[in-house]
PLY file of the C-alpha trace (Angstrom):
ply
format ascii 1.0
element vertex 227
property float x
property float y
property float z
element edge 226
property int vertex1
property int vertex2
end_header
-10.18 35.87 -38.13
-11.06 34.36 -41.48
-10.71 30.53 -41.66
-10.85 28.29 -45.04
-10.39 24.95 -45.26
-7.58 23.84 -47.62
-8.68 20.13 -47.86
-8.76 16.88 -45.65
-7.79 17.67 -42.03
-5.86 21.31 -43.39
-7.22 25.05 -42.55
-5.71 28.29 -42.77
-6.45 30.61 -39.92
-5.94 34.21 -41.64
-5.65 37.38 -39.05
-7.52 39.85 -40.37
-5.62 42.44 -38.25
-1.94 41.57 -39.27
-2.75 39.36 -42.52
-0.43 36.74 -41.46
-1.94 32.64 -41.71
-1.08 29.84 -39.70
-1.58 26.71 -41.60
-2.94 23.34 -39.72
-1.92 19.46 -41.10
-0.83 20.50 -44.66
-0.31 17.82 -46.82
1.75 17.49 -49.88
1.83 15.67 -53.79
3.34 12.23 -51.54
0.06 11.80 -49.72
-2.13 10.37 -52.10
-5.10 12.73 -52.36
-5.05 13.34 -55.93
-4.98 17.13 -55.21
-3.40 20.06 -53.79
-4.12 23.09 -51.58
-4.91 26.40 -53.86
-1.59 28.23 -54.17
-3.87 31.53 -53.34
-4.41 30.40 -49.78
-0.69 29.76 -48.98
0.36 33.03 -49.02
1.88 35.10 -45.58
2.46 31.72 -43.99
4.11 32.23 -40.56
3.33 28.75 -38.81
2.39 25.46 -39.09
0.96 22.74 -36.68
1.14 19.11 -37.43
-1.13 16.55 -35.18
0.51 13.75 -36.13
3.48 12.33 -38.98
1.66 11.20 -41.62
1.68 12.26 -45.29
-1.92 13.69 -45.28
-1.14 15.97 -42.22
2.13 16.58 -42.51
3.55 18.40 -45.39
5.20 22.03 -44.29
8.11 21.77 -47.06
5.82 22.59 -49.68
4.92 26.45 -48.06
6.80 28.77 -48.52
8.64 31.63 -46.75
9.72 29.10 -44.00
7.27 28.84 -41.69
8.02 27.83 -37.64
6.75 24.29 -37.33
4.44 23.33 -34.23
4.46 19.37 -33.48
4.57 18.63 -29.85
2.89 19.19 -26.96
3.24 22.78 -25.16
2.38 26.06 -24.79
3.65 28.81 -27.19
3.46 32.97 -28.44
5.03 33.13 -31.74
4.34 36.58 -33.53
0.77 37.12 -32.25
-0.31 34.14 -32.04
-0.75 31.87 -28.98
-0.55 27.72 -29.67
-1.30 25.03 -26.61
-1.05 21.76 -27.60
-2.09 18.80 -25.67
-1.39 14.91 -26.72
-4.31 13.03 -27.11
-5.07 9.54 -26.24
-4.12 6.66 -28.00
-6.37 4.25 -29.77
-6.25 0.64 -27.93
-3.24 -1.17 -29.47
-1.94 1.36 -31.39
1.83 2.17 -31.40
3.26 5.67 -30.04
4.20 6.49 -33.53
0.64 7.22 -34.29
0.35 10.09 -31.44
-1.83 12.63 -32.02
-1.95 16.18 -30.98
-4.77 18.63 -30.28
-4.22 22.21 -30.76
-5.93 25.08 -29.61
-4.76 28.57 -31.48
-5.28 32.09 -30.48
-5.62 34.73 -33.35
-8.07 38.00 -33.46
-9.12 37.18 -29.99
-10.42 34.31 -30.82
-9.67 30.41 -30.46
-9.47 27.38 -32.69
-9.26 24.30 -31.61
-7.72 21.29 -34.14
-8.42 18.02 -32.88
-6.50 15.80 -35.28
-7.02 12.58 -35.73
-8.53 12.47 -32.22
-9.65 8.70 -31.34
-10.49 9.37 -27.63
-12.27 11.18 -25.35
-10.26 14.54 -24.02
-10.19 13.87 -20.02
-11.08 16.69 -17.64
-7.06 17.64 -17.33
-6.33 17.85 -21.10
-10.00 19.90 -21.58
-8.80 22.49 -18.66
-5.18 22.32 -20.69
-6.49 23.12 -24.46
-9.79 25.10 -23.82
-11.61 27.22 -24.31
-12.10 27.10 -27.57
-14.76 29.63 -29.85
-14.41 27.39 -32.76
-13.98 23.63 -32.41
-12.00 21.45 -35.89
-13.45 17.95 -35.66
-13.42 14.80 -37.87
-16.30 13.39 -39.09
-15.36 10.27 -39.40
-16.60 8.71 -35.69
-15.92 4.94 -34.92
-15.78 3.35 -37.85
-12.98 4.98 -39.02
-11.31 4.79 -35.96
-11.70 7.94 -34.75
-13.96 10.13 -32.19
-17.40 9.22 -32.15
-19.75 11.79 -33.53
-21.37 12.04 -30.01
-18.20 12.64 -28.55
-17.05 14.93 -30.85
-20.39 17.43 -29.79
-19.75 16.64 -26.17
-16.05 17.71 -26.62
-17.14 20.70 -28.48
-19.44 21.61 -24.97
-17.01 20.96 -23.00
-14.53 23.76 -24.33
-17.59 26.07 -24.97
-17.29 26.31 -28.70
-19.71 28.29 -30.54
-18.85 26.68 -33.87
-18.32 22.97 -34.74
-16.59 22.54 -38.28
-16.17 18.93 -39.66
-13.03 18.00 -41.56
-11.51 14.89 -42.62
-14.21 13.83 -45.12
-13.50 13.44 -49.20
-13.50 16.94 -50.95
-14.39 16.76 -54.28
-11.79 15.26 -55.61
-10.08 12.76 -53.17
-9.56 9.15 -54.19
-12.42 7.06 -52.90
-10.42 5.44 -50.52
-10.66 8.35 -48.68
-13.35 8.22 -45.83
-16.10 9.19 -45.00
-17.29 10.51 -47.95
-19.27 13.19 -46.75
-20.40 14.72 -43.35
-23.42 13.93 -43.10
-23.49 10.89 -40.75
-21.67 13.12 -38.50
-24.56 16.04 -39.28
-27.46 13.51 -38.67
-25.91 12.92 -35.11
-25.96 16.65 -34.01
-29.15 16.89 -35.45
-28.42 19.12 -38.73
-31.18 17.81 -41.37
-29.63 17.04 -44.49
-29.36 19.93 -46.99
-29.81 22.25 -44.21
-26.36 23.92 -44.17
-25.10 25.62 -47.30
-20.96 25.27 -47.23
-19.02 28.83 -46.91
-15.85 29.27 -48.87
-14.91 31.41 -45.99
-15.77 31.50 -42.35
-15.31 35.33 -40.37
-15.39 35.25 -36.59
-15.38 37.46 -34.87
-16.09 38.48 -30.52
-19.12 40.33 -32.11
-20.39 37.56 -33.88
-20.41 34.85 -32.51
-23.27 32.74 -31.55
-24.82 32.03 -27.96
-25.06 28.55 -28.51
-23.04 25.94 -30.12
-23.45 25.52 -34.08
-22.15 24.04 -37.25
-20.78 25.39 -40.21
-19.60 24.05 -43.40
-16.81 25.19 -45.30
-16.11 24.29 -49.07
-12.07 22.85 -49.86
-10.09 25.75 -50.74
-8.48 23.01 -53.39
-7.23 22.56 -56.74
-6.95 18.61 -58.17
-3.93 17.38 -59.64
0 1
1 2
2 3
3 4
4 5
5 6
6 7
7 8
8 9
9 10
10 11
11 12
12 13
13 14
14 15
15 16
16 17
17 18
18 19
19 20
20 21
21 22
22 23
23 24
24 25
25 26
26 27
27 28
28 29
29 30
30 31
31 32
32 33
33 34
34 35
35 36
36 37
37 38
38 39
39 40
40 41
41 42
42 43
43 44
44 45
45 46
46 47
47 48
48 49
49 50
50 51
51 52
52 53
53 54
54 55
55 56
56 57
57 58
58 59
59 60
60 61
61 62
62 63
63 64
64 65
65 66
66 67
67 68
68 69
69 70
70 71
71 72
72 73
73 74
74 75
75 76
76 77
77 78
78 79
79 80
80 81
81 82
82 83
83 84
84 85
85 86
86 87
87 88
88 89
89 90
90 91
91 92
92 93
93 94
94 95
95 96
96 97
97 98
98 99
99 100
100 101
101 102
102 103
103 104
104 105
105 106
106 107
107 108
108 109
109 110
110 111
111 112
112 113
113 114
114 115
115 116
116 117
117 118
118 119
119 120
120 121
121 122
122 123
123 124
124 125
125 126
126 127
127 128
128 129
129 130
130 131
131 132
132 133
133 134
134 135
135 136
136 137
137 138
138 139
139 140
140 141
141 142
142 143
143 144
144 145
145 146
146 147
147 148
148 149
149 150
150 151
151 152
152 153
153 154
154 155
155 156
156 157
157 158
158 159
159 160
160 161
161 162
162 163
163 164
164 165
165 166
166 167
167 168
168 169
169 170
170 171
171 172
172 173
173 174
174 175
175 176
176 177
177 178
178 179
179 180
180 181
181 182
182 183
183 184
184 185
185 186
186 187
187 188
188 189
189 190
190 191
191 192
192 193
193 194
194 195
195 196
196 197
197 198
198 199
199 200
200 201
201 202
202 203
203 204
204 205
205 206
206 207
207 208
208 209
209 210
210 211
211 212
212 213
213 214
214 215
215 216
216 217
217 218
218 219
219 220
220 221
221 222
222 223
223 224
224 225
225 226
């Protein structure tokens, strides 16, 4: 499997066998980023997942070839690929509008798990439900921006037994400054990544054969063009 980021909380997953992408939270020219996914990586399209309606992660109209849209909770095979989704905790207060949904997806043999806009802690039932997962989607955010703390987001990781841990949701090069955080590297610092230490990938290839026996980070670069 070959996974790129396309931006904010968006990654294409690419099978290497069949060629075919399923595209995570796309977003479109409505939400506000001041840019847009690169037309390259939006090709062969056959799904999309959305973790929660919002502008910035929920955009499918824009790809073409009319992909099957993935938005609730479940378990599902759709041409290859295997999707279980599991909704995630609330934050305190907040209104069911602002659900969020965690999805775990099967490609290659191998598993990818999209948190969302995750705010709590998974529980024991909804880990057993979604993992396990080789490569773990988190945001980097933590607390302050309302979301899962850095800590939790490594224990979460563990607790699927993900061999990679990829932060998202931080501003690409590009994004208004509005957006938040504006790097990673607050959420680095916590797992203990020194700062300049990783060197971002425009492409990430896993694969059974390589990946590795503990739990690790990796950067990607925004597969993005500004508008």
């Amino acid at each position: 499997m070959d996974i790129y980021w396309l931006g904010h909380a968006s990654f294409r997953l690419r099978s290497a066998t069949t060629g075919l992408s399923i595209v995570t939270d796309p977003y479109g020219a409505n939400a506000g980023l001041g840019m847009q996914i690169d037309p390259r990586q939006i090709v062969d399209v056959v799904a999309v997942t959305v973790s929660h309606d919002d502008p910035m992660h929920n955009n499918p109209t824009d790809l073409s070839g009319g992909p099957r849209v993935f938005d609730t909770p479940g378990e599902y095979e759709f041409q290859g690929i295997t999707i279980r989704a599991v909704m995630t905790a609330l934050p305190d207060g907040a209104a069911r509008s602002r659900r969020n949904v965690a999805y775990t997806i099967a490609v290659d043999g191998i598993s990818v798990c999209h948190l969302g806009n995750i705010a709590k802690p998974l529980t024991a039932q909804q880990i057993d439900l979604i993992g396990p997962a080789d490569v773990v989607l988190a945001p980097a955010g933590g607390e302050e921006h309302n979301l899962l703390s850095h800590r939790a987001v490594n224990q979460t990781a563990q607790q699927l037994d993900a061999h990679w841990l990829v932060p998202m949701h931080y501003r690409a090069p590009g994004e208004p400054s509005e957006i938040m955080p504006a790097d990673p590297n607050a959420f680095l610092r916590e797992l203990g990544v020194a700062d300049g230490s990783l060197q971002p990938q425009a492409r990430m290839q896993v694969t059974r054969n390589n990946l590795p026996a503990s739990l690790q980070v990796g950067l990607l670069t925004p597969q993005i063009r500004s508008r």
